[in-house]
Every structure is written in C-alpha cells, then in structure tokens.
Backbone as ProteinMPNN parsed JSONL, in Angstrom:
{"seq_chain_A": "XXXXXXXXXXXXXXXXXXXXXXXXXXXXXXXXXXXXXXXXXXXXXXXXXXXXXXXXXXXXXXXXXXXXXXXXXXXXXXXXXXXXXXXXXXXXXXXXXXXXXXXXXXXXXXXXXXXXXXXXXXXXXXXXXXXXXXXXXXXXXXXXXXXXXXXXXXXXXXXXXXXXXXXXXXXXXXXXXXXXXXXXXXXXXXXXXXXXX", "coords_chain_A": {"N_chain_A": [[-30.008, -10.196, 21.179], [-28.937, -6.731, 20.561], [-26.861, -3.865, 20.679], [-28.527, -0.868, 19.893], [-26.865, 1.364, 18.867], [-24.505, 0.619, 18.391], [-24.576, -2.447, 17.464], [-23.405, -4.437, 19.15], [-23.387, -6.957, 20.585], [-25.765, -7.42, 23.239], [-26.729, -8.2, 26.386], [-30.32, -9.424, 27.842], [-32.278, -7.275, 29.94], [-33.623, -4.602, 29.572], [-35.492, -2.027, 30.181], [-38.822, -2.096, 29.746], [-39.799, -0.935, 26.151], [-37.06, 0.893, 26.104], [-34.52, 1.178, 24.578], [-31.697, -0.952, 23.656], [-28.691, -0.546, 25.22], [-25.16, -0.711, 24.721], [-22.308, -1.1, 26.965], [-20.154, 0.042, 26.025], [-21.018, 2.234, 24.229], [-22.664, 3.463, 26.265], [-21.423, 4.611, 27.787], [-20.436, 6.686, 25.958], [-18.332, 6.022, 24.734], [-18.243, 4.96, 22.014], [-18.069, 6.26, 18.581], [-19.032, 5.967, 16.957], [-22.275, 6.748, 14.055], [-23.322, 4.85, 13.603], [-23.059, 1.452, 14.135], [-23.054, -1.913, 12.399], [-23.05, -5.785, 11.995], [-22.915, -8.57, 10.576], [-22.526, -10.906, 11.207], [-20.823, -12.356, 13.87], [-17.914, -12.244, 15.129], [-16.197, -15.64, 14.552], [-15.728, -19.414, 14.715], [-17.031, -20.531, 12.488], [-17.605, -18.289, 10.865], [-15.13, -17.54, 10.207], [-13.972, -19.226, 8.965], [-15.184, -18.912, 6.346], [-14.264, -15.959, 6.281], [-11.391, -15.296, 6.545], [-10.307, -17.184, 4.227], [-11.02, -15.823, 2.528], [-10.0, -13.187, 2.74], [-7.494, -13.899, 3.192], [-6.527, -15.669, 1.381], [-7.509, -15.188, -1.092], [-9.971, -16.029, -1.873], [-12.177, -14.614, -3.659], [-14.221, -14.776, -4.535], [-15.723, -15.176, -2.493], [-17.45, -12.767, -1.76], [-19.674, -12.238, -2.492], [-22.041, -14.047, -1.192], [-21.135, -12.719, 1.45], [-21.833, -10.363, 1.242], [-24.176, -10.137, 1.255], [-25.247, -11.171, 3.741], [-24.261, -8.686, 4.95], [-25.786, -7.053, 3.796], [-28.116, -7.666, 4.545], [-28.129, -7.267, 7.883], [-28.391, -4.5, 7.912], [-30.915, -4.221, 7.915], [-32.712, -3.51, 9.977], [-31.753, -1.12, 10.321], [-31.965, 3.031, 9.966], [-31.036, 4.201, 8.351], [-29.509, 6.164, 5.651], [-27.385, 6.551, 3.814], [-25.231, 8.779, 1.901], [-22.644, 8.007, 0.048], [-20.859, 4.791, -0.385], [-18.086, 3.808, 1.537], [-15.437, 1.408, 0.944], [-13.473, 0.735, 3.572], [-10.487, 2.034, 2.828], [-6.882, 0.8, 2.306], [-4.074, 0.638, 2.665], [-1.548, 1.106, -0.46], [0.981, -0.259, -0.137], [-0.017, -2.897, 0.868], [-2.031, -3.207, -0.501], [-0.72, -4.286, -3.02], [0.375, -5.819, -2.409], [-1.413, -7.967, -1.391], [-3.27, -7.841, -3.839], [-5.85, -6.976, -3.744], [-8.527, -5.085, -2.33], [-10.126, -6.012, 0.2], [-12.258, -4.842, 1.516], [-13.234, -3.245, -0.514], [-14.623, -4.88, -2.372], [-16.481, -6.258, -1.098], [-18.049, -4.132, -0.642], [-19.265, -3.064, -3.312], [-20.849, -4.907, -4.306], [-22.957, -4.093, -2.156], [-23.427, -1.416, -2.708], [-24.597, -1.395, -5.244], [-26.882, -2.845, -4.752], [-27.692, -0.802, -2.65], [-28.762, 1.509, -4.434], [-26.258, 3.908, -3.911], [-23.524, 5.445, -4.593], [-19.958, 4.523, -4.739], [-16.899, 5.567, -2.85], [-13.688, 5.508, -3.74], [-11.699, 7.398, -3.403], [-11.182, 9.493, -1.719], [-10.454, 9.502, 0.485], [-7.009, 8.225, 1.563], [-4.461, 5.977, 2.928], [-2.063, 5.148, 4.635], [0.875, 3.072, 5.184], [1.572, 0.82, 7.572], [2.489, -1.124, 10.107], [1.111, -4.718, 10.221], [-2.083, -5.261, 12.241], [-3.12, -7.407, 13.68], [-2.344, -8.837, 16.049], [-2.66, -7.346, 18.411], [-3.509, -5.414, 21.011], [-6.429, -3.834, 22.158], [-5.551, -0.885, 22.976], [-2.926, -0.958, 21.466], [-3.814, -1.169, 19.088], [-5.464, 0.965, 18.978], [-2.918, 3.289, 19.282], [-1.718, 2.561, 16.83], [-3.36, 2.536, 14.93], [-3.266, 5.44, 14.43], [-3.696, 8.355, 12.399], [-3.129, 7.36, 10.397], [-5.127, 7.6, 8.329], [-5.903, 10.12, 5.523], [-7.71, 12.446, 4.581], [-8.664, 13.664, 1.121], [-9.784, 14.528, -0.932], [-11.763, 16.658, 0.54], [-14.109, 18.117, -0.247], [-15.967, 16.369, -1.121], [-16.739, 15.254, 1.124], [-18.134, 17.021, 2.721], [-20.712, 17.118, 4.192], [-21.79, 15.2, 3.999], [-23.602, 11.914, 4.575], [-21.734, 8.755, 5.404], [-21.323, 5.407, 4.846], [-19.215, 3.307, 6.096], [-17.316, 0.56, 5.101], [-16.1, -2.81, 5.8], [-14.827, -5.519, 6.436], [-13.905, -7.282, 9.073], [-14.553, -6.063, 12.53], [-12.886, -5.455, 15.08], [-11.12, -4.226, 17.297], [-12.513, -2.058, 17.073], [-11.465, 0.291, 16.411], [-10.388, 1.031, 13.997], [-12.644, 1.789, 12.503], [-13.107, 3.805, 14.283], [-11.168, 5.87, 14.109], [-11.004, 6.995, 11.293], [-13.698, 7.902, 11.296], [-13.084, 9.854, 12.993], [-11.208, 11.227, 11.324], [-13.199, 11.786, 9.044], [-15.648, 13.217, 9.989], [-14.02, 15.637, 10.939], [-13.6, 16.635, 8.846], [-16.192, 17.364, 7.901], [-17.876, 15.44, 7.603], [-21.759, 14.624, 7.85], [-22.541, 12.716, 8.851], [-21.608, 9.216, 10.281], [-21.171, 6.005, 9.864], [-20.738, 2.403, 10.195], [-20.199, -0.45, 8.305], [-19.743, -4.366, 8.987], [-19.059, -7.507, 7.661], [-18.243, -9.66, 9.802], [-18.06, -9.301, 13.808], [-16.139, -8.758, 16.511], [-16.951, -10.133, 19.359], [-16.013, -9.84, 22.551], [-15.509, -12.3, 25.632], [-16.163, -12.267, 28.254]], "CA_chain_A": [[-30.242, -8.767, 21.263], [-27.62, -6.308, 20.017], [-27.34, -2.6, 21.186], [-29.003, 0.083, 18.587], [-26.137, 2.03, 18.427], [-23.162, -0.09, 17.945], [-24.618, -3.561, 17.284], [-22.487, -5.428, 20.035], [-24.595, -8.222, 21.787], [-25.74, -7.478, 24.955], [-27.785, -9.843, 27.614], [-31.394, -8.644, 28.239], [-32.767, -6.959, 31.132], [-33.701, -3.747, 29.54], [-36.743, -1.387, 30.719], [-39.817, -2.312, 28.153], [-39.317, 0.42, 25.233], [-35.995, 1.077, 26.254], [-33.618, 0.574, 23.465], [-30.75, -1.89, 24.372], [-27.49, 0.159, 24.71], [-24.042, -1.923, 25.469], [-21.708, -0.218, 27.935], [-19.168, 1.188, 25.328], [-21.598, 3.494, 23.926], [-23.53, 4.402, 27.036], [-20.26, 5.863, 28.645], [-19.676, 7.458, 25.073], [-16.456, 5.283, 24.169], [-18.459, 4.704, 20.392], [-18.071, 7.937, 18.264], [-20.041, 6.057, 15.372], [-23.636, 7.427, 14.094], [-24.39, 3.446, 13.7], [-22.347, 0.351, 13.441], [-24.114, -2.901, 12.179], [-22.015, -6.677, 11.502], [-23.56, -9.813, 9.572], [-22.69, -12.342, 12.598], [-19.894, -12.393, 15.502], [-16.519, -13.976, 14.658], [-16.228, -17.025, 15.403], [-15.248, -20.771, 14.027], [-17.783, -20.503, 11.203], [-17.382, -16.846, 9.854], [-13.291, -17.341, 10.111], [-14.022, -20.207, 7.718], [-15.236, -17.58, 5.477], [-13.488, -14.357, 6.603], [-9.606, -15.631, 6.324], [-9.471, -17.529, 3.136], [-11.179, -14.546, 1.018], [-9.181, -11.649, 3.182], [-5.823, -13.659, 2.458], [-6.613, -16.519, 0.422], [-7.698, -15.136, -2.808], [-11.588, -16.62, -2.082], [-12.903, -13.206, -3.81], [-16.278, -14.971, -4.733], [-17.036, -15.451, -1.086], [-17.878, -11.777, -1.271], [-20.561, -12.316, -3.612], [-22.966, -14.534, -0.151], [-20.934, -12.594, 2.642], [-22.312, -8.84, 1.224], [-25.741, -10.001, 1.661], [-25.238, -10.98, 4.803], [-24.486, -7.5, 5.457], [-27.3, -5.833, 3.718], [-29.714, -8.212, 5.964], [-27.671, -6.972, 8.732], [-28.78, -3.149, 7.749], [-32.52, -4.284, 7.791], [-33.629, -2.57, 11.177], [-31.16, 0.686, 10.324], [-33.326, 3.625, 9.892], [-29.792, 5.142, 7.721], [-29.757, 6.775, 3.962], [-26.107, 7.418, 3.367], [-24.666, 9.296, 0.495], [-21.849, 7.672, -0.171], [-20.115, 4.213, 0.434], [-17.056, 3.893, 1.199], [-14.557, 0.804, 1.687], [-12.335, 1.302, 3.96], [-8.725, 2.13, 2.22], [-6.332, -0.623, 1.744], [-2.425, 0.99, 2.065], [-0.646, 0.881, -1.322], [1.785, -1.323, -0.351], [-0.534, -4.131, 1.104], [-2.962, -3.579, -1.48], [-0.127, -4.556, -3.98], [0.956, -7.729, -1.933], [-2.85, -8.638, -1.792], [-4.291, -7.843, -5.284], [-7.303, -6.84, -4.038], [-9.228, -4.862, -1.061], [-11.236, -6.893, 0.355], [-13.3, -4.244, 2.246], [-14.079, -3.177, -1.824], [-15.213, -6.511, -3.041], [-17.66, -5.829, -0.479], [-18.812, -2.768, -0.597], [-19.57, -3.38, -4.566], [-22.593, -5.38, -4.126], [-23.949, -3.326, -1.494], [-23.31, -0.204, -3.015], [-25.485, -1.762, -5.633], [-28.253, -3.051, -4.051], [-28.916, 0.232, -1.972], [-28.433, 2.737, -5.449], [-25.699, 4.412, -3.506], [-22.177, 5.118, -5.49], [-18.548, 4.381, -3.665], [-15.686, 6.752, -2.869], [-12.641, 5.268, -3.372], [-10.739, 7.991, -3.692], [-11.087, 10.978, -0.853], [-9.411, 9.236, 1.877], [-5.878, 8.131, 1.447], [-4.073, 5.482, 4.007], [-0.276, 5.189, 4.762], [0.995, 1.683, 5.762], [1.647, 0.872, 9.227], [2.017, -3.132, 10.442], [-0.6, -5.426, 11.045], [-2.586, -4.607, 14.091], [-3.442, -8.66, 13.458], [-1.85, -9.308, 17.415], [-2.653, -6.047, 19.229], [-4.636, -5.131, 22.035], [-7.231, -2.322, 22.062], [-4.94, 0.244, 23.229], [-2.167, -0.849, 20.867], [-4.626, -1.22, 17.669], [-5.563, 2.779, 19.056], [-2.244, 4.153, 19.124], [-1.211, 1.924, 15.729], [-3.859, 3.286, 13.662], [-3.971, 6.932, 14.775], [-2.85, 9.529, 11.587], [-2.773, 6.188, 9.278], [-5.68, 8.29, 7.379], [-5.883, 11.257, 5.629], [-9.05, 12.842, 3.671], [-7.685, 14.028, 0.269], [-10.803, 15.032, -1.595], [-12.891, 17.008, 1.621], [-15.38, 18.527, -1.098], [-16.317, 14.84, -1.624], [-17.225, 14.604, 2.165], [-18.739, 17.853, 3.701], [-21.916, 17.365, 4.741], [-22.148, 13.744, 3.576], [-23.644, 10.714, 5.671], [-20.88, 7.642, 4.663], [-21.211, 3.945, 5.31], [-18.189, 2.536, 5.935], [-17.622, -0.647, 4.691], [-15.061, -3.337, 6.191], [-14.604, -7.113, 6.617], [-14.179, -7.399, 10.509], [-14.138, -5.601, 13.295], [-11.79, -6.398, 16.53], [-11.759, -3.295, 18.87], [-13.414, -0.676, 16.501], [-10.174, 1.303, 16.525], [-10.16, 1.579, 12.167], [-13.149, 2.708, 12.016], [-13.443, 5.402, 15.132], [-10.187, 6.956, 13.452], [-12.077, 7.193, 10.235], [-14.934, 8.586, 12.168], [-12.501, 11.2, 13.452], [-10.899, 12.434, 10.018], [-14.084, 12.303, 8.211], [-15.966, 14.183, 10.967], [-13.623, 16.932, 11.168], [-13.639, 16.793, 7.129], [-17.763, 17.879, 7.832], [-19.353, 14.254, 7.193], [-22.557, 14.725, 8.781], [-22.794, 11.481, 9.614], [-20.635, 8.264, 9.644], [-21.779, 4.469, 10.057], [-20.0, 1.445, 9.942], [-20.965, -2.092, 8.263], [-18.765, -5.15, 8.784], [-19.122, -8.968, 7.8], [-18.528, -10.008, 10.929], [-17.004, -8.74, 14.548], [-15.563, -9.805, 17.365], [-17.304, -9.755, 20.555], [-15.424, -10.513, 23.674], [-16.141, -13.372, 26.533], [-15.335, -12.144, 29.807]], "C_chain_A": [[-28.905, -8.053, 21.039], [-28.187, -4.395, 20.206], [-27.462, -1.759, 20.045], [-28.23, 0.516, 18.695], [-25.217, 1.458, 17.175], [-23.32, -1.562, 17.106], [-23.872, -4.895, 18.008], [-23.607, -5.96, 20.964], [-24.529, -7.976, 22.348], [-26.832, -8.56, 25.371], [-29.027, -8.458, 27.816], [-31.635, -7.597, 29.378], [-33.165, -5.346, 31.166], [-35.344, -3.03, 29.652], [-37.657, -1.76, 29.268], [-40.009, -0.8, 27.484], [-37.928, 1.273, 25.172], [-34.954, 0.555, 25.019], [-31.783, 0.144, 24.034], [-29.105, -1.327, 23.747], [-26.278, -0.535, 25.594], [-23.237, -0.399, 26.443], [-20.542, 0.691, 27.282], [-19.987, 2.763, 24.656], [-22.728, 4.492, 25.062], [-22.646, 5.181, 27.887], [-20.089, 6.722, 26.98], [-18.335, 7.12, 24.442], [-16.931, 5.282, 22.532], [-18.861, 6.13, 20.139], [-18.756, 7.722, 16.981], [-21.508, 6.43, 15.61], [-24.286, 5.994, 14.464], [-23.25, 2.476, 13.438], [-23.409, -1.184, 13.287], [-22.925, -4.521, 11.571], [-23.384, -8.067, 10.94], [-23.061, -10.791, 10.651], [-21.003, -11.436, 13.291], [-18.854, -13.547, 14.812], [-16.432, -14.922, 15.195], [-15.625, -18.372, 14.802], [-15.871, -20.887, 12.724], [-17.751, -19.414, 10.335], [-15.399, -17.09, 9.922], [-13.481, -18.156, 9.204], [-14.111, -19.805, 6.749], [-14.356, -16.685, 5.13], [-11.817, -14.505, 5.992], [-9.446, -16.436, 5.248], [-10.153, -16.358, 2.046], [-10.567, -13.408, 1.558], [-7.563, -12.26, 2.853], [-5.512, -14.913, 2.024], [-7.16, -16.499, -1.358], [-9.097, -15.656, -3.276], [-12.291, -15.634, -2.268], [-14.331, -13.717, -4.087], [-16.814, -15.224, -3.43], [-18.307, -14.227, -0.961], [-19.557, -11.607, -1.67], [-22.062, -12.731, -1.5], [-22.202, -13.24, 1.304], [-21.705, -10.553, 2.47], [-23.739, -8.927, 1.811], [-26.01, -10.458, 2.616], [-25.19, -9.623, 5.694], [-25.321, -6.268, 5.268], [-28.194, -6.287, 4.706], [-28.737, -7.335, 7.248], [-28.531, -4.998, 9.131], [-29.942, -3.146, 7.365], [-33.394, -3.527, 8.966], [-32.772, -1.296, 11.44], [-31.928, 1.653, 9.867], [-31.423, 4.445, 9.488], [-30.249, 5.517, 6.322], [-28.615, 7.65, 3.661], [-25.835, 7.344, 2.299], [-23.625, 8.697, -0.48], [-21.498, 5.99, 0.48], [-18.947, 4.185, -0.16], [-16.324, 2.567, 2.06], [-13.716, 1.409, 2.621], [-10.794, 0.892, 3.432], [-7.807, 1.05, 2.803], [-4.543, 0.744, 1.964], [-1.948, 0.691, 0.614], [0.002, -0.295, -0.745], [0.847, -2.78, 0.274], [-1.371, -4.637, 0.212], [-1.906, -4.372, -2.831], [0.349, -6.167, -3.889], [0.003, -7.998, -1.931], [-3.204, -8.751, -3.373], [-5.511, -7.342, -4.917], [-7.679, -6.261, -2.76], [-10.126, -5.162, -0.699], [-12.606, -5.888, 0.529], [-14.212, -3.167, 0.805], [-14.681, -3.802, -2.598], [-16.471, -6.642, -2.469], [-18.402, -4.836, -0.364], [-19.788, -3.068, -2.483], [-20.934, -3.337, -4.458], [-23.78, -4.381, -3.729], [-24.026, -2.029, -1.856], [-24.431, -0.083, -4.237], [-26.99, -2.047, -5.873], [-28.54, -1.383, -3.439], [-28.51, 1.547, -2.848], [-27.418, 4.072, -4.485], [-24.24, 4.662, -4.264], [-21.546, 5.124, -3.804], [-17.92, 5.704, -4.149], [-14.556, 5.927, -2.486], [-11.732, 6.176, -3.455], [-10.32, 9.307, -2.725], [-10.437, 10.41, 0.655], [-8.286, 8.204, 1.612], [-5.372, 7.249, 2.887], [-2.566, 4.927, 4.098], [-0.277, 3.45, 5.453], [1.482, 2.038, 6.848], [1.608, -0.992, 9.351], [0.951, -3.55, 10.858], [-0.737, -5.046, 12.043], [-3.017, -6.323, 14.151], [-3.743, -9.484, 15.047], [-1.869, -8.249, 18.308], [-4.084, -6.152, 19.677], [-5.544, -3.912, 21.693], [-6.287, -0.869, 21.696], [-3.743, 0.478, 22.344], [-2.901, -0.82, 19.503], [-5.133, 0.71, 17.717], [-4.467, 3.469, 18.277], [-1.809, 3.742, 17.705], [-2.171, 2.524, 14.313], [-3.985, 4.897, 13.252], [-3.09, 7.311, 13.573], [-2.412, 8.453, 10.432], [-3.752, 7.029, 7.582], [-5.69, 9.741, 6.978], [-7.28, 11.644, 4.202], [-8.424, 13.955, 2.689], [-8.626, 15.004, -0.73], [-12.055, 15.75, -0.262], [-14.154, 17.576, 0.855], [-16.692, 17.696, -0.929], [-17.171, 14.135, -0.205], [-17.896, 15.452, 2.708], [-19.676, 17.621, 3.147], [-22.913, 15.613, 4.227], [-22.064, 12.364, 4.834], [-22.783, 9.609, 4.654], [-21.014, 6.588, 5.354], [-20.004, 3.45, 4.909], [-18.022, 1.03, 5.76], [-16.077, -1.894, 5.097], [-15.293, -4.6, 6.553], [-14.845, -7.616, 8.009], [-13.872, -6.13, 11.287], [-13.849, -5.732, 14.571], [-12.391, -5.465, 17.465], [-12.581, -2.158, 18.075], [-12.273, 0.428, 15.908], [-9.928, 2.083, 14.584], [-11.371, 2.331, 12.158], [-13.773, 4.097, 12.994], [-12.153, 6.099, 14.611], [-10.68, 6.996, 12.187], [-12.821, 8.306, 10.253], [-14.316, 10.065, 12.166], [-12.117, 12.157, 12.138], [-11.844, 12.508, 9.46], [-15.298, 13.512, 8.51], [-15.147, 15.406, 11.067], [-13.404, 17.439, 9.552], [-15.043, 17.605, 6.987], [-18.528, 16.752, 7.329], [-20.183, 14.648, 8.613], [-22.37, 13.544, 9.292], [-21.709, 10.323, 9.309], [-21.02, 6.717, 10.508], [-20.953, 3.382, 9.37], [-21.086, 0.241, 9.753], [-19.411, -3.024, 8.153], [-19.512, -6.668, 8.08], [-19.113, -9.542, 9.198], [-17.915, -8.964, 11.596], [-16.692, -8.966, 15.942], [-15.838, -9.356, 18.466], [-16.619, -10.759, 21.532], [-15.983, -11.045, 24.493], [-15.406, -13.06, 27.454], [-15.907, -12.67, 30.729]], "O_chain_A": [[-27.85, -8.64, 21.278], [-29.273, -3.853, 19.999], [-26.59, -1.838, 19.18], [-28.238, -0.687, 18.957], [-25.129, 1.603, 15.956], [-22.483, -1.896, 16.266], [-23.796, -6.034, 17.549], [-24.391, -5.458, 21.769], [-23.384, -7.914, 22.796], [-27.49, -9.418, 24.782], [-28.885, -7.238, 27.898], [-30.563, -7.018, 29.558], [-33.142, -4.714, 32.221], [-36.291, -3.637, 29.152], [-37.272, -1.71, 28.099], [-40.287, 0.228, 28.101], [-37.729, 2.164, 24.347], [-34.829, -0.645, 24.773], [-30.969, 0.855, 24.625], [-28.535, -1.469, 22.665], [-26.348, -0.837, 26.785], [-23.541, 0.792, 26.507], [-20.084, 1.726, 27.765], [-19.596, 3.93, 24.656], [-23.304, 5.568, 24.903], [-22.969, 6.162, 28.557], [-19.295, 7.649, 27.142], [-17.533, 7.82, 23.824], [-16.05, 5.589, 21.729], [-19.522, 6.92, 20.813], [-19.056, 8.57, 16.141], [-22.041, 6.492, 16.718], [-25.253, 5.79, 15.198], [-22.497, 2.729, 12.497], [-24.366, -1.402, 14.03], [-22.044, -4.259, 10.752], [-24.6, -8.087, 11.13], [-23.82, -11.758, 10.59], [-20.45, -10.348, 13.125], [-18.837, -14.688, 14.35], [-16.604, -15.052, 16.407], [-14.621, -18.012, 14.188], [-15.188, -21.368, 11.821], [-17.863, -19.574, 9.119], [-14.716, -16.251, 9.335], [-12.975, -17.672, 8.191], [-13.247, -20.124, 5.933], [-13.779, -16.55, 4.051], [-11.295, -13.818, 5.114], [-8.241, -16.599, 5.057], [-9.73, -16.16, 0.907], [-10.568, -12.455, 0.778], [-6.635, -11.565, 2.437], [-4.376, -15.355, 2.198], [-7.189, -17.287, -2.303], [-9.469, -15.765, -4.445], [-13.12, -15.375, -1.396], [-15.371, -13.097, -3.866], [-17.999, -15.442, -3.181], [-19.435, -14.33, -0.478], [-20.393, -10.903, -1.103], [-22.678, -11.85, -0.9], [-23.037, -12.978, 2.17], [-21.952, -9.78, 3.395], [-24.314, -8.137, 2.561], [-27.221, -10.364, 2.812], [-25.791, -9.421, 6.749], [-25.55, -5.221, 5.874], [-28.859, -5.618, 5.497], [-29.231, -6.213, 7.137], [-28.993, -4.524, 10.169], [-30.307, -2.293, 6.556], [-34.528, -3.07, 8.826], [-32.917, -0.556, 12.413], [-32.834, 1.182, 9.18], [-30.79, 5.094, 10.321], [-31.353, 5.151, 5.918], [-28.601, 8.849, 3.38], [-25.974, 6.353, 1.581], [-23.736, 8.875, -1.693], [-21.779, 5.791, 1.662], [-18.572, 4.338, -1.322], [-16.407, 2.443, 3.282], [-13.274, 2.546, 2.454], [-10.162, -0.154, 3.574], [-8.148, 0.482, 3.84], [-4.285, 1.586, 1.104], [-2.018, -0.537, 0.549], [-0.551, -1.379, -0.935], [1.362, -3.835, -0.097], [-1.603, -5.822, -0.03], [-2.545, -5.072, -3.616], [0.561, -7.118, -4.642], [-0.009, -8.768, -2.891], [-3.371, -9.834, -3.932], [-6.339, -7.245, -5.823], [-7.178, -6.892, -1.829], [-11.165, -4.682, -1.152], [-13.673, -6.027, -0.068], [-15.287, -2.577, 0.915], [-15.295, -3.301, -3.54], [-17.45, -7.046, -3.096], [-19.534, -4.909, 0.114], [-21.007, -3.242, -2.498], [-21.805, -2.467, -4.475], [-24.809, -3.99, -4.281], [-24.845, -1.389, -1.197], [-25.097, 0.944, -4.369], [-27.853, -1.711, -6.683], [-29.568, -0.804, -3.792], [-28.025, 2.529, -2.286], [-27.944, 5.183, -4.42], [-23.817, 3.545, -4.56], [-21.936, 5.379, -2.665], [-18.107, 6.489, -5.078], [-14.322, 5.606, -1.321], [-10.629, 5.657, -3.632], [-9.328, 10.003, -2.941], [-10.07, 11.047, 1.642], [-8.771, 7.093, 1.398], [-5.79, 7.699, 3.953], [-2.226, 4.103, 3.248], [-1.193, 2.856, 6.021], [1.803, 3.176, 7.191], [0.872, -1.809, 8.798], [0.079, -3.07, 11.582], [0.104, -4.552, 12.793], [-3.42, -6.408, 15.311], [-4.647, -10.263, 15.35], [-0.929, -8.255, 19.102], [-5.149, -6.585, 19.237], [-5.163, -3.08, 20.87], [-6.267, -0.124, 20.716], [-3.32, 1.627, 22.215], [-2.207, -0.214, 18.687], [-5.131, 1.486, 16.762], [-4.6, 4.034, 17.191], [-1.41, 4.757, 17.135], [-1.824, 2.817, 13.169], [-4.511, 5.438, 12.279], [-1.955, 6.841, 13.492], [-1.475, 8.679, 9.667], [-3.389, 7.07, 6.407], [-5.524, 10.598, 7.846], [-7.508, 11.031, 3.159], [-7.818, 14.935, 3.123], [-8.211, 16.062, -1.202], [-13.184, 15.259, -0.238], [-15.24, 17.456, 1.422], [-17.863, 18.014, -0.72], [-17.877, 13.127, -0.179], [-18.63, 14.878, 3.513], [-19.837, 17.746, 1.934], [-24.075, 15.209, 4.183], [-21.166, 11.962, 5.573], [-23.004, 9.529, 3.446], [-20.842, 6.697, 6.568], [-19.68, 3.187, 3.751], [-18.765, 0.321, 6.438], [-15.021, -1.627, 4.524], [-16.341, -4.662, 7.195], [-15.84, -8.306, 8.228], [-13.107, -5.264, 10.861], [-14.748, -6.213, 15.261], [-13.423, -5.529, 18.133], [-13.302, -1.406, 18.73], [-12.466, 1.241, 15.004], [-9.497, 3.162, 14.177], [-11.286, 3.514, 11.83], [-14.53, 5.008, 12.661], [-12.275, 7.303, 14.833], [-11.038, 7.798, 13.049], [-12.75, 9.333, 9.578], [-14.752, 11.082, 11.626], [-12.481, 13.309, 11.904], [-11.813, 13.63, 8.955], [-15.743, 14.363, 7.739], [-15.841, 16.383, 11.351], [-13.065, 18.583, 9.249], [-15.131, 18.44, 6.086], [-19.601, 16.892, 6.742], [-19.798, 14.868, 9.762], [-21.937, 13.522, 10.444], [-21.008, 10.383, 8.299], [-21.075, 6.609, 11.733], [-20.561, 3.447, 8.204], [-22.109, -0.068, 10.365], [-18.373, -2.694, 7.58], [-20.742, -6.672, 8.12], [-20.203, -9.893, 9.649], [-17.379, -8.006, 11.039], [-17.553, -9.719, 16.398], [-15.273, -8.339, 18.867], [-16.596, -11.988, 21.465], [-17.146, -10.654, 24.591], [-14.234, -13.404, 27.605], [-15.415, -12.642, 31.857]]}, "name": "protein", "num_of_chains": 1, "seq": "XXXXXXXXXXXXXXXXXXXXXXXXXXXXXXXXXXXXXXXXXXXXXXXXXXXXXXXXXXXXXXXXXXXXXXXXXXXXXXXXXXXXXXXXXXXXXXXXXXXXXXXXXXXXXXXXXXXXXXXXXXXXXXXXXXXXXXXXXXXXXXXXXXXXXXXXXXXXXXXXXXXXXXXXXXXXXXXXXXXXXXXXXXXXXXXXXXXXX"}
C-alpha cells in the first residue's frame, strides 16, 4: 500500500474508504499535487539506477520509463507539459547526458504530452549524494530559476527524475514553478528511497 498523495509505503490499518495518507503529507510536509516512483531503492533498482545515472547504461532507460508509466496507472493526472528535471551545465558536460531526460522521452511519448527543457534553468551546487534531509534542503534551495514563466502559468507539469532520497529537488521545483503560476505540479521517479526506522 502506498499513500495517494505522495506514493511512500505505508503499513495498513486505514478506515475502509479512507485513502491511505503517510505522515509527511498528513502534517502537510509534501507540497506536491502527486508524486508516484516505479519501485523503492534498493539492491535491485541500484543495479539499474547507478550504472545508467553514472555509467553511461543510457539503454536502461528504454525498460526503466515503463516502469514509470505503470507506476502512473492509478493517477487520475493530465499534465501539460513534461518536464525533466534540469541537469547544471557543468555536470551535464562531465556526464554527457541527463539522465532525468532519457527518461522523460519515452514517457513524454507514450502519454502525447511534449517536454520543456528549456523554462527552468539550474546553477551547480555539489552533490547532495551524502546529505541528510535538512542538508539536501538548505543545498538545493535557489539552485532553480524559471526562465521562460509564459511557458508555465497555469500549466499542470510532471516532473520527471531518476530517484528520489528526501524529496528536497523536487519540493524546490514545486516552489519556483508554483510561484511561476503552474497550476499544478507532480512528480514521477524510477525509483525512491523509503526509510527503515
């Protein structure tokens, strides 16, 4: 079971018809319209995930997209736009390639939707690779900036991204594209990383 908002596994025990909401979004900590992931990181999606994000395995993307369209099979969404999420210049140059566009492709495909690579802009900043919540917060804050806002008022956007750790990339996203006038804003990952406490 996985909570309709966010998609973060929770454990049962919810009222019958009750829709199963995890504890980050029932205090309001999630500022997305919807987030949705293709499995939970783990030993078998890292097998995947880390040699096509920095091994150069770009045909994984080809099986790991359609993992994330099935993923967006019980979303009740119809956004305007997708959009990878932006890649820095300078990392994109030491990579060759953004991953979180290799993916989007497909799916942008499959659900007759075009991409926007071009209305939000992202400054480098160091890996967040080894950071906690609170340091992956303050590390990404003001990393983006929305360059084309025409391109976004009043537009629902699926964000599109590889993993997600604490959420932190794409609730600052959330924030500049939201105050840009996206009506709406929804995240899809490949996988993402639910914690064992």
């Amino acid at each position: 079971m996985h909570c309709a908002r966010c998609g973060y596994p929770v454990a049962g025990g919810f009222e019958p018809g009750a829709l199963p909401v995890c504890p980050a979004c029932a205090s309001g900590a999630c500022p997305m319209d919807l987030i949705r992931s293709a499995c939970v990181y783990d030993d078998a999606s890292r097998a995947s995930m880390l040699p096509f994000k920095h091994g150069g395995r770009i045909q994984y993307a080809r099986f790991m997209s359609r993992g994330m369209i099935w993923a967006l099979r019980d979303a009740d969404i119809s956004p305007d736009v997708i959009m990878p999420v932006p890649l820095a210049g300078r990392r994109l140059r030491h990579r060759g390639y953004n991953q979180a566009t290799l993916l989007a492709r497909p799916i942008a495909r499959a659900m007759g939707v075009p991409m926007d690579l071009e209305s939000v802009r992202r400054i480098y900043r160091e890996d967040m690779g080894h950071k906690n919540a609170r340091q992956r917060a303050e590390n990404i804050r003001g990393v983006f900036e929305v360059v084309n806002p025409d391109k976004i008022r009043g537009k629902r956007i699926l964000l599109v991204d590889d993993v997600m750790t604490t959420g932190a990339t794409f609730y600052e996203l959330y924030r500049v594209l939201h105050r840009s006038g996206a009506s709406a804003v929804y995240g899809l990952t490949f996988c993402r990383v639910a914690r064992t406490e």
